[in-house]
Every structure is written in structure tokens, then in C-alpha cells.
N, C-alpha and C positions, 0 to 999 in steps of 0.2 A: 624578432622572429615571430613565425604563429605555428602555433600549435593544433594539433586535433581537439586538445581538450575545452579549449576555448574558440572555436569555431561556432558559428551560429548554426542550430537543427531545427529546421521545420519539419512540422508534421501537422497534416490538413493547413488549417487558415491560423495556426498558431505557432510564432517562431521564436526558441529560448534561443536568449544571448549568446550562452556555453551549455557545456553540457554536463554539468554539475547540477545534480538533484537534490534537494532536503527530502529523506526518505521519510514518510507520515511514522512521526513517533510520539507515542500514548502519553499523556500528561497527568491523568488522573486528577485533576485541578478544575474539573466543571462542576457544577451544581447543577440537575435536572436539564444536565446536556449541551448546561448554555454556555458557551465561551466567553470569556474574562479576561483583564487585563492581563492575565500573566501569558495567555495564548498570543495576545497583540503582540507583544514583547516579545515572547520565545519564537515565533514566527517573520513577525516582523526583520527583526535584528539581523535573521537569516539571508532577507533577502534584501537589506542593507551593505550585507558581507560580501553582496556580488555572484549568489546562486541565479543560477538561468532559471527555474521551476521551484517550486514551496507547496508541501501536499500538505494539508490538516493532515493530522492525527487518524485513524481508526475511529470514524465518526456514527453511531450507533442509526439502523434504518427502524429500529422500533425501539420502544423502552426495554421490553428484555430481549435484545440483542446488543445490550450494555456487556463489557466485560467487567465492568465493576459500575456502582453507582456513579463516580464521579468521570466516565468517559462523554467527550466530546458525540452530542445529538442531532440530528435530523430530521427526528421525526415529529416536529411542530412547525407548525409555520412559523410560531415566532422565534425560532433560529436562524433563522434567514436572517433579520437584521445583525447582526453579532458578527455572522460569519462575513455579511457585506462588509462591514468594516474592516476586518481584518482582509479581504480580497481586495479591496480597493488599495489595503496600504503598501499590500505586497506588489502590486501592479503600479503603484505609483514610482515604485524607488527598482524598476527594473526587471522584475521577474514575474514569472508568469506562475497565478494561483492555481493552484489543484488539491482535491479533496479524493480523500479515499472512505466510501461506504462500505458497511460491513455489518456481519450478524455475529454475535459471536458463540450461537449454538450453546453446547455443552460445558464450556468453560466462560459460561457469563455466570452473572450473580457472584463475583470476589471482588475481595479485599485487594484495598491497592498494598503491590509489590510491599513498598515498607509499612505495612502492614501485616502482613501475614501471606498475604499472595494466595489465599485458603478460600474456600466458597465460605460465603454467608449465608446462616439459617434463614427458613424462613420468618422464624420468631425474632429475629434482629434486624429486618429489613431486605431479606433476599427476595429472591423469585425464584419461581416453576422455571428449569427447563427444557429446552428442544433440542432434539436432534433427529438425525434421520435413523437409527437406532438406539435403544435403551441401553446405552455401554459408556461406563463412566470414565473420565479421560484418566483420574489417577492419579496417583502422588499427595498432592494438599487439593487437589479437586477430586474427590470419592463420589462426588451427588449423581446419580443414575438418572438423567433427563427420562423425558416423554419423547416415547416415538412418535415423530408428526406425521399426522393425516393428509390426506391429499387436500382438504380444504385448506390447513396449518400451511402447508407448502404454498399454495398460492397465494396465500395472505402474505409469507413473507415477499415472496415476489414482488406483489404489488407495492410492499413497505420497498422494494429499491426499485421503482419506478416512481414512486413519491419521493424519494430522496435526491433521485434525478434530477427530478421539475425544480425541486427547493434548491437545489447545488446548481441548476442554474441561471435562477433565481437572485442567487447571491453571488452572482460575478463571477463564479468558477469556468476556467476554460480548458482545465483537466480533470474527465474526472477517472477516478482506478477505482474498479471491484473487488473487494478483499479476498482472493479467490486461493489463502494459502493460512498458513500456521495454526491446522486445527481447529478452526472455526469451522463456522457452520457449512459454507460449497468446499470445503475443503473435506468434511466429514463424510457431503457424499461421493467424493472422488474418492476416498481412499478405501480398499477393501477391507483396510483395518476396521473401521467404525462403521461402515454399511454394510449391513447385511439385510439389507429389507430384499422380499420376494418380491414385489410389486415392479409396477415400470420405474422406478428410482434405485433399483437395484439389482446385484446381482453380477451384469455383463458390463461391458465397459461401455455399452453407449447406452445403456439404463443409469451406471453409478455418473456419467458424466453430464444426464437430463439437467439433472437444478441448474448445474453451470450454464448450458447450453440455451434453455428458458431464460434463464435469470440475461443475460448477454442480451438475445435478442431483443428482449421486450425493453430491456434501456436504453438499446440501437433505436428505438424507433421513438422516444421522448428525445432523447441528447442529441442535439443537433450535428448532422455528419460535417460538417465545417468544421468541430471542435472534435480533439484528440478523444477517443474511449480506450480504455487502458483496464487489464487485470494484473493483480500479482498476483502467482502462482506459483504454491508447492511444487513441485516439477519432479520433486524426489520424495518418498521418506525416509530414504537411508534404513528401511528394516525390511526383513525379508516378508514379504508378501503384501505389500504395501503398494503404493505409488509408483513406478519406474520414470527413466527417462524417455523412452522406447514410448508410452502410452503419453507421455505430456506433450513430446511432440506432434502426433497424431494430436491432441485435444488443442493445441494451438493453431494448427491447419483447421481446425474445422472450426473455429474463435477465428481466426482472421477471416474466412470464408461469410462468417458470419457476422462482421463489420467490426471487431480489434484492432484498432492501427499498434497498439505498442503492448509487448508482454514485459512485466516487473518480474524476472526472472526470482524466485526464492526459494527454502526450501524447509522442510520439515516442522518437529513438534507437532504431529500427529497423536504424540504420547508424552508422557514426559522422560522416555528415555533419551537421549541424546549422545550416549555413546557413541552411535557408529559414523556420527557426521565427522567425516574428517578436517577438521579446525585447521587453520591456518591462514598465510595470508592471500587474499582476492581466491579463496580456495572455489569460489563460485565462476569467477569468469568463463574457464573451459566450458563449462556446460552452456552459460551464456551463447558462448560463442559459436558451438555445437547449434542449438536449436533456434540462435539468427539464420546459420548459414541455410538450414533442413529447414526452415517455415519462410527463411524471406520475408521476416517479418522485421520489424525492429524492437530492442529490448534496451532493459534495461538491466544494470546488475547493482549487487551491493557484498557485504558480508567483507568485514576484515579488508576493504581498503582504506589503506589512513594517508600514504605518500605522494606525491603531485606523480612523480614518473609513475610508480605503480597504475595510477588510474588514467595518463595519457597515453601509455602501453596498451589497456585496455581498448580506448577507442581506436587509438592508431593502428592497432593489431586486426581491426576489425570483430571484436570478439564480443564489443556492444556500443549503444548508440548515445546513453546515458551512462552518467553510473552515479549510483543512487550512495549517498552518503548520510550518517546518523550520530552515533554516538561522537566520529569526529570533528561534524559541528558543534555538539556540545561541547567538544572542548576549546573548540575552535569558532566563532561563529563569523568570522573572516577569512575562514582555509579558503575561499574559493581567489582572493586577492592576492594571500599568500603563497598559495599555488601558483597564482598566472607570474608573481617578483619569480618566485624558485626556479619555474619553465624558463622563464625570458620572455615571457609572451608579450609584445606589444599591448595586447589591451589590462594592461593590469592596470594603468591608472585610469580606465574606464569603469571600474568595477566599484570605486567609491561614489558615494554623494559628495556635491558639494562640499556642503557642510566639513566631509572631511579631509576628501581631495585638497584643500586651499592648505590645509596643514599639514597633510602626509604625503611625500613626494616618493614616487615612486623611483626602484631606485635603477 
């Protein structure tokens, strides 16, 4: 039989397999940005496992827009090679590479997760940082960034137009905007953490400007043949915050302005977290909500781990991907053992060689 979840998706001049994503998740494993065997490998293996798509990690557009020292960079040329290698292998063995650029504003300059997950001084090795207000995110990040100037603002700018050229560059043929979880475009969407008086704040088409700059001016380096992609907070689950109601309006005026696919996400604006209501594919609905209302295509993630649960998803029409993470990690073959679970015909198309000759599908 076939399924939706394993159907081929085109989008522009780029067609995945299925539509099983490896969602970009942080490794903390680089050294001055550079990717290493262990990225080949954790990347790789993914899309060995029979994923249609594989996004790098949260890949830094300047050195302090690091969330910690040892995140995945793009702001040298000599990244490029590293990241080639890694694009070439994922494209060799089936899926298509994609890279997601980012700033990470007010909660850059920390310690990796097992480490403390706490900013670093400057006396240890941190940095100064930016935001679009002087307001510190909180909890084990206390450090009060610098409010940026309008030159700071453009400079970051240009750093994801150079990150652009270099991602494509190195063989990438998705790339996504980090445009959610408390970073830096995310800070000036949300009224929580903007309050600047200036054209970057205030109104919702002054707090939405960086986004809406920052979009355009990558549309016109990244070739419109290949997919341009954001994820985006869509909610912050606290009152006065982010709504659904204004993300949709900001995805209308993102596709309008050359987005072919929104990475549906949400919140960590702060580090409260209570009000997100947890559970499982608790994201879909909303997904599905702001496909139908932008006629856009999206993607979703959050708490799905089950093969039905995420062919529900597609079949239901409620998204066009669905972005998966920690269930690779546990799994770095669910996309194979999802298609045996479905029934789906192409589940013995989803091995190599290599392994196919051994493992028969059943």
C-alpha cells in the first residue's frame, strides 16, 4: 500500500522522497563553528535511515550569535568546506540537505546543556550581548544584553545574507531562518522582549520589520528554484505575547514575500513554560489552522514519536512535513520502520545497499 507519509513533496525545483524531516538539532560538538566527524555521523546516519530532508543544527550567522561556544558556524568562508562534505553525503544516500541560520540574541554566550546551560562570563570566555531590548531572558541566563542600533541591526542582516551565499555554497538546497524559540527575530516579534520606540518596535508591523528585512534580502541571494523556509514561534503561550491571530497575518505577508514553507513552532520566549500545553503532536492543530489560513505549506514537530500519529498528520491535511528530533535520536532508522509499521511499499527503498542485501523487508 502507500501512504501520505511516504509520498514524494516537491517544493520549487527540490523533491524529498517522503516526508519525514530531521528537525536541526544543536550538538554543541563544534569548535570555532566548524563541523566534525561527529556532525558527519549524527547527520549522516539520518539520512541513511531513509529521511526525505536533514537540516544542520542551529548554525551561528556571526560568532556572537553563537548560543554557546561550541555551536555549528557560518560565518567564515572556511565553513563551507566541512559543511560540503557533510551536504554531499546526505545527498548521496537519498535526502535532501538543508541548513538552518540563526542569531541567538540574548541567550547566546552559554554553557552547553550538560554543562550548566548558564551564560559565561566574560572573564571565562563569553561575549557582549544583543537584543532588540535591554531585558534579560532569565532563569540561568540573568545577563542584560545591549540594545541594538540601527547600524547592529543591519550588520546582523547582512551576516544572514552571507550565510546565505556560504549555505549555498556548500550544497545546501534548503535553507530555514531561525525565526522562533527566543532568539534573536524572535525577540523582536514578541512584545515580550521589544519594547524599543523606534521603527523596530512598538506596532506589529514595526516589531515584525527584522523578520520581514531579514526574509527579503535572503530571497534575493537564495536562488528561487530552491525551497526558503522559516520556523517560527507562532505562539508564546503567555499573555501578552505572540498570538496565533498575528502569526498568521506574519506568514501571509512571509509568503507574499517569497517563503515557500513555514516550520511551524512555538515558544521559550522566557523560560517559563508552564502554559504550553504538552502532549502528544500537541502542535499539529495550529499547523493545520495556519496551512489552511496562509495556503502556505508547513511543517510541524513537537511530541510526535508514532508512524500513524505522523501519517494522520499529513493525511489529515493539517501539514506537508513533519519535522522529527529527539525520535531520531532514538531511532535513527524510524523513517524505514515507520514505512514496515504503515505497509507502505517503499519501505525497502529507504535502505542502502549496503543494507538492503541483509535486511529484508518484511
Amino acid at each position: 500500500m502507500s501512504t501520505k507519509l511516504f509520498q514524494d513533496f516537491r517544493l520549487k525545483d527540490v523533491a524529498l522522497r517522503n516526508r519525514v524531516a530531521v528537525a536541526p538539532m544543536c550538538q554543541y560538538s563544534s569548535e570555532n563553528g566548524f563541523l566534525n566527524d561527529w556532525h558527519f555521523v549524527h547527520l549522516g546516519s539520518r539520512a541513511v535511515g531513509g529521511a526525505g530532508l536533514v537540516i544542520v543544527e542551529a548554525t551561528a550567522v556571526a560568532p556572537e550569535g553563537r548560543i554557546s561556544p561550541a555551536d555549528s558556524g557560518i560565518y567564515l568562508d572556511e565553513h563551507v568546506a566541512g559543511m560540503n562534505r557533510v551536504a554531499n553525503f546526505v545527498q548521496q544516500h537519498g535526502a535532501i540537505a538543508g541548513i538552518q541560520i540563526a542569531h541567538a540574541g540574548r541567550k547566546a554566550s552559554s554553557n552547553k546543556p550538560w554543562e550548566g546551560d548558564d551564560h559565561i562570563p566574560i572573564d571565562r570566555g563569553g561575549w557582549d550581548l544583543m537584543a532588540p531590548s535591554p531585558i534579560a531572558f532569565g532563569g540561568t541566563l540573568p545577563r542584560v544584553p545591549v540594545e541594538m542600533s540601527i547600524d547592529d541591526i543591519a550588520r546582523v542582516q547582512n551576516d544572514f545574507v552571507t550565510a546565505a551565499k556560504r549555505s549555498l555554497e556548500a550544497g545546501f538546497q534548503w535553507l530555514e531562518l531561525h525565526f522562533a524559540h527566543g532568539y534573536l527575530a524572535h525577540e523582536f516579534y514578541s512584545p515580550i522582549t521589544n519594547h524599543r520606540t523606534d521603527q523596530y518596535g512598538g506596532s506589529f508591523d514595526n516589531r515584525i520589520r527584522f523578520i520581514m528585512e531579514t526574509l527579503t534580502a535572503v530571497r534575493k541571494v537564495w536562488p528561487e528554484r530552491l525551497p526558503l523556509t522559516a520556523r517560527l514561534s507562532v505562539t508564546d503561550w503567555i499573555e501578552g505575547g505572540v498570538t496565533i491571530e498575528e502569526s498568521i497575518e506574519l506568514t501571509k505577508r512571509m509568503r507574499d514575500a517569497g517563503l515557500d514553507l513555514l516550520d511551524v513552532s512555538q515558544g521559550f520566549i522566557t523560560p517559563d513554560i508552564s502554559k504550553i500545553p504538552w502532549g502528544p503532536g500537541f502542535m499539529v492543530p495550529l499547523a493545520g489552522r495556519i496551512r489552511k489560513e496562509t495556503e502556505l505549506p508547513v511543517a510541524v514537530g513537537w511530541m510526535i514519536t508514532d508512524p500513524k500519529q505522523a501519517e494522520q498528520a499529513v493525511h489529515d491535511g493539517h501539514a506537508d512535513l513533519v519535522m522529527l528530533a529527539r525520535e531520531l535520536l532514538r531511532d535513527p532508522y524510524w523513517p524505514y520502520h515507520a514505512a514496515l509499521e504503515l505497509g507502505d511499499e517503499k519501505a525497502s527503498t529507504l535502505l542502502p545497499p549496503q543494507y538492503a542485501r541483509a535486511v529484508k523487508a518484511r
